[in-house]
N, C-alpha and C positions, 0 to 999 in steps of 0.2 A: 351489333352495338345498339342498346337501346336509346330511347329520345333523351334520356337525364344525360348518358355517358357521352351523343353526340353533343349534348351540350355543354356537357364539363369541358370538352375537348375540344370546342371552338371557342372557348372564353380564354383555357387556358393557352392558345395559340396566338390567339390577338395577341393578348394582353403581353406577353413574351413579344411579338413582332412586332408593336408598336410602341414598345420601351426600349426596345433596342435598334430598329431603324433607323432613326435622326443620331446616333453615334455611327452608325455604316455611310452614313450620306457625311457626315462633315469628316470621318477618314478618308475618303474616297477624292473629295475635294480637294482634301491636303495633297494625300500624292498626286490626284492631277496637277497643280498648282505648282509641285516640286519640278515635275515630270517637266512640264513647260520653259519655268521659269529661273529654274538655279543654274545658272552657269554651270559649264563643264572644267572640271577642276578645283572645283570649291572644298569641296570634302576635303580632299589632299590637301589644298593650304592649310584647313585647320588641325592637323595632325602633327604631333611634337616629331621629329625627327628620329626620336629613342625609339626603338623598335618595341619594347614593353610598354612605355607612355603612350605611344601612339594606339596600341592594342586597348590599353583600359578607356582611352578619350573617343575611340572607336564604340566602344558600350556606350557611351553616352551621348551619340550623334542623332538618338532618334529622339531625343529631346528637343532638338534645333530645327532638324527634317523628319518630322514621324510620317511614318509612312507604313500599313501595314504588310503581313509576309503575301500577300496576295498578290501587292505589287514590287517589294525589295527586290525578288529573283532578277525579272529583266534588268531594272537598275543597278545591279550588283556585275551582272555579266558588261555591264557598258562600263562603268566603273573601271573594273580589272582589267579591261582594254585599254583605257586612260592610264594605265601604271598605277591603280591603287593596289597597295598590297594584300596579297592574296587572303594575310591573319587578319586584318581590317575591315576586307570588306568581308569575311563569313561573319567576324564578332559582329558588325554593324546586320547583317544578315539577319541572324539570330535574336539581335538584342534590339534593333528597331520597332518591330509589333509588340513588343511590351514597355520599354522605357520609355514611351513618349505621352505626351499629356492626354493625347485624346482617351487611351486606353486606361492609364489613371482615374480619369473623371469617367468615365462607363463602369469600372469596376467599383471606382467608391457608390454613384449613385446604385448598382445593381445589388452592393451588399447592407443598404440602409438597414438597421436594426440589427446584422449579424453580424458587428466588430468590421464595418469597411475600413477605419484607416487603418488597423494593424493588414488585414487581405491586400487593401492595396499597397500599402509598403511593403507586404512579404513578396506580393507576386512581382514587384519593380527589383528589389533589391536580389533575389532568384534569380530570375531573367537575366538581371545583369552579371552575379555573379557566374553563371553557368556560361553565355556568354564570351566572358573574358576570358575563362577556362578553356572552350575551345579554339579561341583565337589563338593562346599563347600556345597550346598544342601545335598548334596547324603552323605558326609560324618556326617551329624546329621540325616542319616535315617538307620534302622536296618538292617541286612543284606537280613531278609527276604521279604524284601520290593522290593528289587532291583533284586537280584539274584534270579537264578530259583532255585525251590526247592531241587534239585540233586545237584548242582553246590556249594549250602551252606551247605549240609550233607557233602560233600568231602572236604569242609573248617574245620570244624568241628572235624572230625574224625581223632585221632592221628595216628601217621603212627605206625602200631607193627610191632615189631619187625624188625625192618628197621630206621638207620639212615644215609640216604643221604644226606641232607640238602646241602653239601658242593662238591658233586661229579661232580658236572659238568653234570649228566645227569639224563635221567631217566628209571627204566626200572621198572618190575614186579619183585616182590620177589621171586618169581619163576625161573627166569630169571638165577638170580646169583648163585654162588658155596657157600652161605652164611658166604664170610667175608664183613668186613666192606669197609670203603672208601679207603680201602688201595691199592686194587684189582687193579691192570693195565688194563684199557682198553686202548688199543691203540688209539689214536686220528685215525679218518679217514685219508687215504692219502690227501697232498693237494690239486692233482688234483679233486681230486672223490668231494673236498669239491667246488671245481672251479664249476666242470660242475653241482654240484645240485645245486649253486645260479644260474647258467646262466637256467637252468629246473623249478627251484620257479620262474625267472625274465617272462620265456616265458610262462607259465601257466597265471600269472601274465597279460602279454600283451595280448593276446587273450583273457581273457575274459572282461578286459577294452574296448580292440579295439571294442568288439562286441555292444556294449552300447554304445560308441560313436560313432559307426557307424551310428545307430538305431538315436541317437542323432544330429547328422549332417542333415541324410536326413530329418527328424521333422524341424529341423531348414531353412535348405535350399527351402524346399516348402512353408512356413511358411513365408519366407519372399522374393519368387519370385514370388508364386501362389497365397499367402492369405494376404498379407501384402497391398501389392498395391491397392488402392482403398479402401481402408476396413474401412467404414466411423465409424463404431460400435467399431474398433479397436482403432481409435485415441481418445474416448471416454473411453475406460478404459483405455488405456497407458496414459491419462492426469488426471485418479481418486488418489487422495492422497491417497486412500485406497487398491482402487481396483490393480493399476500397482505393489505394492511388491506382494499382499496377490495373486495375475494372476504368476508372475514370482515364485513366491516360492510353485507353484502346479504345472507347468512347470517344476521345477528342479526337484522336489518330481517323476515327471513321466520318466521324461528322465536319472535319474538315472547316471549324469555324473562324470565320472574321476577327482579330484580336479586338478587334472592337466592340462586339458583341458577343462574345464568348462567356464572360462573366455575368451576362442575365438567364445564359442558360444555366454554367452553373451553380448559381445562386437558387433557384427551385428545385434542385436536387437533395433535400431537407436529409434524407436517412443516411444520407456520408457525410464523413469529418472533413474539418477544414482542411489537416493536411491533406485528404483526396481530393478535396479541391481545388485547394494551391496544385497539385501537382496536374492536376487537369488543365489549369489557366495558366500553367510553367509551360507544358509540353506538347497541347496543340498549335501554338502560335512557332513552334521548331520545327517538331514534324507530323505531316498527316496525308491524306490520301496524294489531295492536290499536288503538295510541296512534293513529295517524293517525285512527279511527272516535272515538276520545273527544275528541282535541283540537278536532275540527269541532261539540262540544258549548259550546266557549267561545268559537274562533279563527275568523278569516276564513281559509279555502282559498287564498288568495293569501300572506298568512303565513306557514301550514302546507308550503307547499312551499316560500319562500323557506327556513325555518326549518331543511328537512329538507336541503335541499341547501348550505347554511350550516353546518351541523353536518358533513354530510358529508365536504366540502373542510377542513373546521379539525380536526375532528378523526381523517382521515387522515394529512392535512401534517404536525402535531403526533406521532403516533405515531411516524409514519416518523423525526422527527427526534429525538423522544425517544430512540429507541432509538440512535442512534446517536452522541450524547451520555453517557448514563446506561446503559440495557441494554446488554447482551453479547451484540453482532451474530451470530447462529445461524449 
């Protein structure tokens, strides 16, 4: 690589990591903050009773508590332990790293000049509907279909001798002096609870930062050292097919932050918007990462039904989005 290209390639690096870091740093914060501070049970009070209402009000929980898919996985398994239902919490899963403000305001600033509010409406309103889609799926499937086979024995299985339901935490029966929910446990001090979100938030940023780092420099050669000239490249970025179905195995690899996802796609000049919606639709669903965390909740049979279900909807959808609504490139 000569001294212009190493220099192309360190401008275009920064300049990508330092537009999109302070949107990874105040996602990060949020879910620590969630992580910490939201009472256990909350989600479930706000959910309509109606098993479909519940599903759609489910898509729109990461409005309230956004939190990106780096961190929903753990949350989601805690959740389903609490008795949130299983369509719930995948729709809130899936539809959290995109329907929530912080990732709105990263995708509008990262698309300035190339039609941000319609991208960001398209990629909120997507997200949600795909979403809701496999919520209301999953809630006419059995449990044993979804959940791994441990995770539905411990759904199952009454609590003896033990009724907490209402205490606010949770411990081992062993744990306690065996009275009931009556017991004092002292809340943690404030502080102690201050410095374990800002401890979830920086665990949190470090291992984002690390995959969008991984992220950036993919991007930044990509489009200083392989972009330019790349006659083979202008012929998929111009395939109706091929530019989402290229972008959503891209996303799938680099594994990015819903946070910052959209200031890499947004330098990716020679693909259409529908390849990019479907890039900022379907990395925040699935990707390298999430397939290792969803096999923490999911059956592997699922997880691939899932991946390949998402993939087909929401390619077909982009493509046709765009041709509808977007200004066909």
């Amino acid at each position: 690589m000569s001294a212009d290209s190493q220099q192309d390639f360190a401008l275009a690096f920064l300049s990508i990591l330092f537009e999109g870091a302070p949107f990874i740093l105040l996602g990060t914060l949020a879910s620590g903050f969630i992580d910490i501070y939201l009472p256990p049970g909350t989600m479930d009070r706000l959910l309509p009773k109606n098993r479909n209402l519940a599903v759609l009000a489910a898509g729109l929980l990461g409005a309230v508590f956004p939190v990106c898919e780096c961190a929903v996985v753990p949350v989601i398994r805690r959740l389903v332990k609490k008795g949130l239902p299983v369509s719930c919490a995948i729709t809130y899963m899936l539809a959290a790293p995109i329907v929530n403000p912080i990732t709105a305001l990263s995708t509008w600033k990262a698309f300035q000049g190339q039609g941000a509010a319609m991208m960001t409406c398209s990629r909120l309103l997507l997200g949600f509907l795909i979403a809701v889609a496999v919520g209301l799926i999953v809630s006419r499937l059995p449990l044993a279909m979804v959940l791994k086979e441990k995770l539905v024995r411990s759904l199952d299985e009454p609590e003896k001798n033990h009724a907490h339901d209402d205490c606010g935490h949770d411990h081992e029966h062993g744990e306690c002096c065996g009275h009931h929910c009556s017991h004092g446990h002292a809340p943690p001090p404030q502080d102690d609870r201050l410095v374990a979100a800002f401890r979830s938030a920086m665990k949190d940023f470090i291992d984002v930062g690390v995959y969008f780092a991984i992220g950036v420099s993919i991007t930044a050669l990509f489009n200083t050292g392989i972009a330019p000239g790349a006659v083979w490249l202008d012929g998929l970025a111009g395939s109706l097919v091929g530019a989402p179905a290229a972008l959503m195995v891209l996303a799938f690899i680099l594994s990015l932050c819903s946070t910052s996802d959209a200031f890499i796609a947004a330098t990716l000049d020679k693909f259409s918007w529908g390849a990019k919606l479907a890039f900022l639709t379907f990395g925040p669903m699935m990707d390298v990462k999430l397939i290792f965390l969803y096999q923490t909740v999911m059956r592997k049979n699922f997880i691939i039904a899932l991946a390949l279900g998402l993939f087909l909807a929401i390619g077909g959808i982009s493509v046709f989005w765009q041709h509808l609504v977007l200004q066909v490139r």
